[in-house]
Structure formats: C-alpha cells, structure tokens
N, C-alpha and C positions, 0 to 999 in steps of 0.2 A: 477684983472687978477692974476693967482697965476701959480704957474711953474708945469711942469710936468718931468719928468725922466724917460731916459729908462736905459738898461745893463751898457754903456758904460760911464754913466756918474757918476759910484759908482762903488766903491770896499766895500768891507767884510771887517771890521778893526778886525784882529787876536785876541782873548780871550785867560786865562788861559785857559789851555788843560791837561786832564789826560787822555786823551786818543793814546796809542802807537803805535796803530796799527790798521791800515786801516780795519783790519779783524772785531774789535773789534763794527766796526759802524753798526746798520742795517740800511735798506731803504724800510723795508716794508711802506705802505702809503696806506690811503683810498682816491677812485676813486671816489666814488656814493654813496649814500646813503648806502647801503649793498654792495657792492663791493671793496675788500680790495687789491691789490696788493706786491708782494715783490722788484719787481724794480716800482719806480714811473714815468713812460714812458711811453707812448703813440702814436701810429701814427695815421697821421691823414689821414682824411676822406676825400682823394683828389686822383683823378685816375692814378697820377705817384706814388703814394704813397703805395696806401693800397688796395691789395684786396688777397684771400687766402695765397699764401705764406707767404707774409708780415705778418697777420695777426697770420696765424700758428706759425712764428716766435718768436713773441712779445710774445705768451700765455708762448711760452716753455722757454722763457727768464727770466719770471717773471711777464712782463708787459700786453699789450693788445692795439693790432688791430680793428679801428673803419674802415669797410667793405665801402666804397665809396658809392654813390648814384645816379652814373653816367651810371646806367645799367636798363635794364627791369627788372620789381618785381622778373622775375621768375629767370633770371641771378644773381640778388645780393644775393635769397634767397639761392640759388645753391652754393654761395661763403662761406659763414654762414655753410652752411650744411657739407660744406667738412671739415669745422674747424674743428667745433665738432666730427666728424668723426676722425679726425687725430690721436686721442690718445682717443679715446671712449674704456675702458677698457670691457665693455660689452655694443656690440651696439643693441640696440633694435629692429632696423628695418633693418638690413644691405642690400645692394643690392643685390637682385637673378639673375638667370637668368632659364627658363623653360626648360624643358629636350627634347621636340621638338621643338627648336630653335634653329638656324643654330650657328656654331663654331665661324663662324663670327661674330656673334652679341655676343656674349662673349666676345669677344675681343676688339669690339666696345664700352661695356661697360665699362670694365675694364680702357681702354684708357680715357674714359668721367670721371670716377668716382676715376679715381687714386688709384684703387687696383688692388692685386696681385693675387685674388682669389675668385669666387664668388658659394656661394650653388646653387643647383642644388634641384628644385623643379618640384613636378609633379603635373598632371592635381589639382588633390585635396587638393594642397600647403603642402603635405608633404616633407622632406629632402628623395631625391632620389640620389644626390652622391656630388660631388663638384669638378669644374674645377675651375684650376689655372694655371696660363703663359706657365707652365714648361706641360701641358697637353697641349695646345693650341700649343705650339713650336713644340711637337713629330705627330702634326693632319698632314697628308699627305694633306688632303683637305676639305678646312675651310668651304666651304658647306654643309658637312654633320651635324648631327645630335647631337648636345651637348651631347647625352645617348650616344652617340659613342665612344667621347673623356672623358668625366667625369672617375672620377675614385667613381669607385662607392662603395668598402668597407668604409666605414664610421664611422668616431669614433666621437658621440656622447654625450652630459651630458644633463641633466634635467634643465629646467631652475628654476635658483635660483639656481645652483652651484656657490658657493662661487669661491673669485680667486684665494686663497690660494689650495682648490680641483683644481678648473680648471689646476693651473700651474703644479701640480701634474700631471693629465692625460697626457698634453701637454707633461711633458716631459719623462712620460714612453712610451708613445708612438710613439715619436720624432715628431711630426706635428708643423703643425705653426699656422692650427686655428681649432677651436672646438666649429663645429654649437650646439646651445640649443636647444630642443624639449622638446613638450611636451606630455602627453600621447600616442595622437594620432600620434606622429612622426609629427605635423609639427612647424615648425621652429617659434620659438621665440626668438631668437636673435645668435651673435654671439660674441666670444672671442677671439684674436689673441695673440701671444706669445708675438710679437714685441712690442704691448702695455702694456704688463704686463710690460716686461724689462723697456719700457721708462718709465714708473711709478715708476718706484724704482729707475733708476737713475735723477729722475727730480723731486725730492725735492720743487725744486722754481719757478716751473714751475703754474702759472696763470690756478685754475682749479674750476670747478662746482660744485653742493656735488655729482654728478656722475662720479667724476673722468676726466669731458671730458674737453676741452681746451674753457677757454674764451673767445667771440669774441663780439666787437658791431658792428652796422649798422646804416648805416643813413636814414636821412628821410627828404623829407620837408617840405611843407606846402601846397601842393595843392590839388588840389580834389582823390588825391590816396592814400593820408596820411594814410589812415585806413586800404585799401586793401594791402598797401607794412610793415606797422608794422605788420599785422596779418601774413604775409607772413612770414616777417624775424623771428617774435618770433614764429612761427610752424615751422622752422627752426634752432629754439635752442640760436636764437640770445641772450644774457646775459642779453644788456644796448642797448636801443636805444638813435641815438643824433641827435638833431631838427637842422637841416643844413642850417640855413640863417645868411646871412652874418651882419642883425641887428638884434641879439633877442630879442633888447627892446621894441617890435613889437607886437599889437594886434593880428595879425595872430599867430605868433609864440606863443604867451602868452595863445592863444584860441586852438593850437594844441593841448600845452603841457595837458593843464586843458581836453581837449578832449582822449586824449592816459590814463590820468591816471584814466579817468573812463570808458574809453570801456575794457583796459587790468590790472585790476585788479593786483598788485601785480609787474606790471612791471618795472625797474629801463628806467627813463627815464633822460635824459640830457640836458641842454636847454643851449642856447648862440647863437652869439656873444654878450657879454657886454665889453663895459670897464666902467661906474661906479655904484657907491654905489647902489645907485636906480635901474637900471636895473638889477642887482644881484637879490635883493630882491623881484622885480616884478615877477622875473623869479622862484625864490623858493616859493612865495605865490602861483603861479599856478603849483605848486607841482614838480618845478623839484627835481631829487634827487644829481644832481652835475649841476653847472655853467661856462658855457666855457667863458676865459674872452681873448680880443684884437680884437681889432678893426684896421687895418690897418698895424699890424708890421709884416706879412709874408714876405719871400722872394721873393714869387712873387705876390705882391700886391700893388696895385697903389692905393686904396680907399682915403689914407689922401692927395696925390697927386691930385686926380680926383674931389673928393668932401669939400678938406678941414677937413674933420671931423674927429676927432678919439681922443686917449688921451695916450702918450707912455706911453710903455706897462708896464716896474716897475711901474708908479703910478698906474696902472689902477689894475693891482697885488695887490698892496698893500692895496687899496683900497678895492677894489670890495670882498678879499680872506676876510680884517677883517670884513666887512658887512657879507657875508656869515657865518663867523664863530658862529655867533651870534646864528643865526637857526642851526648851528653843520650839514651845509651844505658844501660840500668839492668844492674848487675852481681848476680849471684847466686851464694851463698858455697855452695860445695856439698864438704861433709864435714868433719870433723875436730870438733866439736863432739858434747861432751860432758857439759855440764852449762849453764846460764843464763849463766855468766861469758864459756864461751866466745862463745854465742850473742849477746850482748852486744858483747863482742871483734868481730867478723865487722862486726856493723852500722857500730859505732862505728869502721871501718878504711875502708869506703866502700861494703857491701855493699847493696842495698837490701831484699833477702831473702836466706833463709838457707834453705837446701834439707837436710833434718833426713832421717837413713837407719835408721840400731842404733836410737834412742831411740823410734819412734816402732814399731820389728820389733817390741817386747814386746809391746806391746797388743792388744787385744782385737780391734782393729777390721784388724790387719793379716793378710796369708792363713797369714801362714806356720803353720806347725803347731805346737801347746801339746806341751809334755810334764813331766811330775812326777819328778821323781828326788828320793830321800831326803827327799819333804815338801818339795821347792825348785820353785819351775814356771820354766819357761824355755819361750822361743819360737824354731823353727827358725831362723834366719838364715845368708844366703851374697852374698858379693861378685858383682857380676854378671860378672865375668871369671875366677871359681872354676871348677873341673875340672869339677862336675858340671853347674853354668850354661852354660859353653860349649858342652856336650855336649846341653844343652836346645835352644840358641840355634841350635845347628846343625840341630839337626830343623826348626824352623820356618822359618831362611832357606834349608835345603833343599842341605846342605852346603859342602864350605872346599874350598879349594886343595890338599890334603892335607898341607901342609906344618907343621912340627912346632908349637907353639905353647906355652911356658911357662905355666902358671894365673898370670895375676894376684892373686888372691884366695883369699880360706878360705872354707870354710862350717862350719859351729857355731852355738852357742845362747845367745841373750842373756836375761837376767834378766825377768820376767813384770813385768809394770809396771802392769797392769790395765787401763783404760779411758785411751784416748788423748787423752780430756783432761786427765789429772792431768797426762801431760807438756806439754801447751801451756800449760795453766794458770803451769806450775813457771818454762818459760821465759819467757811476757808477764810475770808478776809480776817475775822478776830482770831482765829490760827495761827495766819501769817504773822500779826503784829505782835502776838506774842511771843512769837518765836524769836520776832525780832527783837522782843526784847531782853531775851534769855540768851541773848547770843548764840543763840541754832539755825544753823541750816537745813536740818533735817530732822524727823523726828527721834532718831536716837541720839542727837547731840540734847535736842529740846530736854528728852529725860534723863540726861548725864546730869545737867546745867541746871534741872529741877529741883526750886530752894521752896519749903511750904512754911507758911507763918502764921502760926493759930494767931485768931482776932476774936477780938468782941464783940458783941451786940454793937455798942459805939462807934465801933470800926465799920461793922456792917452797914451801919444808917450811914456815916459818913463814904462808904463805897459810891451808898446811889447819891440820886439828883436832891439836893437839900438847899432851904431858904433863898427857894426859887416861888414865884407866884407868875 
C-alpha cells in the first residue's frame, strides 16, 4: 500500500531567486497539443460554470472556456458560435436580416444574437442598407418593413480589405461597421470597429489564427458523439473534451480514436484520469491533452460514494510526468481552492488548471444569484448530482434503467463578483511563487519544484492563527 497526497498536505520549500519582480514571470502554458495559452486557466465544463460569457471571458483573459454539455447539439453549438463571434475581427458569415421583414424581427434578432446591428439584404442577397438599435429605437412601428427603417446609404469595402484599410474607412467615415461585398454587391462578410479596438488592446487575449476568441465544448459518449462534435467544430469550436467521469474507459478510449478519425486535424481532449496508465491509454488513442482527478471537485462525492479515486497532487504528479513523455500536456482538474493550491497543481507537472466552485460565484457564470440574510451565493451542482443526472438524461434521451448512486451535491457557493477578481487572485499568487522558486516560466517553476510533506501542525500553523 503506498500513500497518496493532496494540496494540503505539501508546501513549495522556497529556492534561490533572481527574480524581483512579479512582472518579470510569464505564464504562458500549453493546453493541447496545438493549443497554447498566456494565462494557464481553464473553466470548466459544468452548467453553473461555463457557457458563453464565461467562456468569452477566459479567451479575453488569456485563458479558455470549455462550453458545457448539458444543452441540446443545436443550443451548445449556439454557445461556441457567439464566442467566436465576440471579437471576430472579420466575420464571415455575420447575421442578416431581409429588407422585407418586419422591424420586429430585427430586433428579435439582434436580442438572440447579441448585436447592435445587422445588414440588410435583398431578394438576391445583395447589401441593400443596414439597421442598428439606434434605427429600430427612431421605428414608430415595429411592424413595418426593415426597407422602411434601414438606413440605406451604405459605406462599403471589397472583401479582402485588409484591417489596417478597413480601420481607415471606418474612421473617415465615423461608422461602427463596414459590410464586405463582392462584385456583385453581395455580402461577404463584415468588420466592426469595436473589434478592431479590442484587438489592439488585448494583447493576451486567447485567440485563433483568425483573430477570433478561443472556445472548447464538450461531448460524451453516446450515440450523438458524432452529430454534437460536427456541430460544435462547424461552429468554430477550437478543442473538443470527452466528458466522463472515468476516462480510463473503452467507451471513452473508442470515442477519442473515433473523433480523431472522422475530424481530421481536430484538437481533442480526453479524461477523467488519475493514474499513469490511464494518461497514457488515453494519448495512445490520440488524445491531444489529458484531464487528470478523480474525485477532488467541490461538489463531488465519487471517492465518498465508490471508494475510488487517488488525491489529486499524486495523481498530478503522476499522470503529468507519464504524459510528458509523449510531450502531451496534462490538466489539473479540481481540488483547488485558493492560489496556493493553484500554484501546487502547476508546480507538480500540470500545465493548466481547470478551475469549477471558484469561478460558479461570479457574475459571468449561469448559475443563479440568490440573497439570504444580506449573503449572495451562486447556485452550484456537481455534474453527477441527482438533479444533473436527471437533466443529462433528457438530453442524451435516457439510461439503461439501472439504478445509479449521485456522485455529487448541488448547493450554493459564496458570490464573488466579477470573474476577474478570481483570476486576478490566482495569476497574482502564481507570480509570487514563482518568484519564489526562482522561475521565470513555468517550466523553470517545475524544474525548481521542492515538495515538503507537513503535518496537521504545519497546516494550522500555514493559516491565520492567535489572531482575534
């Protein structure tokens, strides 16, 4: 029998350090096989957690949004779609709307699709003018005819106007977007100003070679595996991640090997592991990143329910140096609580850290706010909780009928405001321990990684003590 370890039971023993300053560290970190990041974070792919805002968040932060699995194909593909859409510097296919359709259905769209403005095409998909909010607001009455309200002078470019032209036009001519046509006038794509701007101030921002914002999506295992990846990648999705809760699993092992030969070229992700062997089973059938824990969520009863699992630093440290071996990137997923642990994870062999409770509080996550006694808390539920299951099963269109124990709780985690005070919380306790381990980077971090089992004593004396 041999021991295993989680966060709580190591500290970082401090190193020579020449580094002075927190500015001084990066945290760029690979995600996937082809997929690289500048923050190494992740949300994860649970319905209090992650689905577009979230999702758009993490891109523009540096990190990336894996899209839940807890919707109908055409709902999560919709989620995916708006990502990319968020900062799509030239979008391809943008949404129209017909020049005999009612003002209302403009608006309708607009409201569905989260913009501010949409072209205006006629019978034979040419650009016939373009209504936006500020047209829709001046319409006496929303039944009349889009040709009515459009403004229909129209300033136009060629497609394959560069952005550097584009931002030109845009701003001699003060607009805010500039449909693309082509000979015949009709429309092949469009360019907004807003995106140029956020392009230039978002440097670190998590992006495609098109410029457009990172996003992944999940998937499972059952008979729609095929129909929901085709979905999500015609949807722009980046990385798809195989969503079961054991991926050391024939089904899951036969997905993987299945995805990577129907989509050609696709980053795919495979897990739950926690050891050596399952890592590797899981990169032989071509994953290109490995999600590693079994049991250490916040709301996850599995090593409760079943016994089974292995805490989550060994399973880290383990499963990340197997993986490295094939120069496949490991991802810590759960058990993290506060920077130290986050920290812990990287500094064991992690190359990212897949973050679930701490990111459920905020603002930008679905789950639902509520007030008690002047306290705010955020819905949150394990995805293998009684009432998730019972969700999961309407969408994969029922089980076996056979009995099934909840893995998980659902309950309410503390309100935390805006989802960047917690990435802020954890790159800043990143940086400084990096600094203190003498790294620059994160592969120096885990050269320089010294672990030092502690006790119970150690651990009280970690936090805040004989304080009142």
């Amino acid at each position: 029998m041999r021991e295993g370890y989680t966060f709580d039971d190591v500290l970082l023993e401090p190193q020579r350090s020449g580094v002075f300053s927190r500015k001084d560290v990066t945290t760029r970190s690979q995600f996937s096989r082809g997929i690289f990041l500048n923050a190494p974070v992740v949300s994860a792919n649970m319905d209090t957690v992650t689905e577009y805002r979230m999702a758009r968040f993490m891109a523009e932060s540096g990190g990336i949004g894996i899209i839940h699995r807890f919707l109908p194909i055409a709902a999560q593909a919709e989620e995916v779609r708006k990502v990319k859409r968020a900062e799509n510097v030239v979008i391809d296919d943008p949404y129209t709307v017909n020049a005999d359709q009612n003002v209302a259905d403009a608006e309708r769209i607009m409201k569905e699709k989260g913009v501010s403005g949409l072209p205006v095409l006629d019978s034979d998909g040419r650009i016939a003018g373009i209504i936006t909010r500020r047209d829709i607001l001046f319409a006496e009455n929303l039944g009349k005819k889009v040709s009515e309200a459009m403004t229909k002078k129209v300033i136009t470019a060629k497609a394959g106007t560069t952005l550097s032209e584009a931002k030109k036009i845009l701003f001699r001519h003060r607009i805010e977007k500039l449909p693309l046509a082509d000979k015949s006038g009709k429309l092949r794509g469009l360019i907004t100003l807003k995106d140029i701007l956020k392009r230039a101030n978002g440097e670190s921002a998590s992006k495609d070679k098109k410029g457009r914002l990172l996003v992944g999506a999940a998937l499972g295992v059952k008979d729609d595996t095929l129909e929901r990846a085709k979905a999500l990648l015609d949807a722009g999705a980046d990385v798809l991640v195989v969503d079961i809760a054991h991926g050391h699993n024939e089904r899951a092992l036969n997905a993987i090997k299945l995805l990577k030969k129907k989509f050609k070229g696709a980053e795919i992700v495979g897990g739950n592991v926690a050891t050596p062997k399952g890592a590797i089973d899981l990169i032989k059938a071509g994953a290109d990143a490995v999600k590693i824990g079994i049991g250490p969520g916040a709301a996850c009863t599995t090593r409760i329910v079943t016994g089974v699992g292995v805490p989550q630093l060994t399973a880290v440290l383990e499963c990340a140096r197997a993986a490295e071996k094939y120069k496949i990137p490991a991802i810590a997923d759960g058990g993290i609580r506060n920077s130290g642990d986050f920290s812990k994870a990287l500094a064991a062999g992690a190359s990212t850290v897949m973050i679930g409770s701490l990111f459920a509080g905020t603002d930008e996550s679905p789950g639902d706010y509520v007030l008690e006694d002047g306290v705010g808390y955020k819905f949150y539920r394990g995805m293998a909780s009684r009432d998730a299951a019972d969700d999961k099963t309407k969408i994969d269109g029922g089980h076996d009928g056979a009995y099934r124990a909840p893995e998980g709780k659902s309950g309410k985690v503390s309100y935390r405001g805006r989802a960047k005070n917690v990435l802020d919380d954890l790159i800043a306790g990143l940086r400084s321990s990096m600094s203190y381990l003498g790294a620059k980077n994160l592969r120096e971090f885990q050269k320089n990684a010294r672990f030092i089992k502690i006790t119970q004593a150690a651990l009280r004396e970690s936090n805040i003590h004989d304080m009142k």
